[in-house]
C-alpha positions, 0 to 999 in steps of 0.5 A: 500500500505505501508502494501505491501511495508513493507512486501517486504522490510521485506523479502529481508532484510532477504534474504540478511541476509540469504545470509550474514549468509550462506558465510564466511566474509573474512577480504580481503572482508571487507577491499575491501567494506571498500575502495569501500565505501571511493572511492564513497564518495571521487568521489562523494564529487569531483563531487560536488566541482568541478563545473564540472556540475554547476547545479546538486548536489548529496548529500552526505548521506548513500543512494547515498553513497550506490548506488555508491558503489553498481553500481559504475560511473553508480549510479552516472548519476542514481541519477543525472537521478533521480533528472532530472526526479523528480525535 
């Protein structure tokens, strides 16, 4: 099973670096991801601070960094989904 996993995980890294490769990266782009990247981590730190929800927290490491970024407010309650359902 970790053999099939490895394979998949191999293959859509080079997808994405396929996808990467074939369109040009602005600046714009980067300053964009760059903002996108600090406003996650800065609703993310004032999620956990602020005693909104006493009894959950979203660590901040790169991946819940990443899923916020990616899906924005709705990676917020994946993960806080997640941490209900498996812990």
């Amino acid at each position: 099973m970790k053999t099939v996993w490895m394979v998949v995980f191999i293959t859509s890294l080079v997808l994405l670096l396929a996808v990467f490769i074939r369109q040009r990266i602005t600046l714009s782009m980067i300053k964009r991801f760059g903002l996108h990247l600090v406003a996650a981590a800065l609703v993310l730190y004032l999620f956990n601070f602020s005693g909104l929800i006493s009894d959950l927290y979203i660590p901040l490491n790169p991946m819940t960094i990443a899923t916020v970024v990616i899906l924005g407010v709705p990676g917020i309650f994946l993960i806080l989904g997640l941490q209900w359902v498996v812990l």
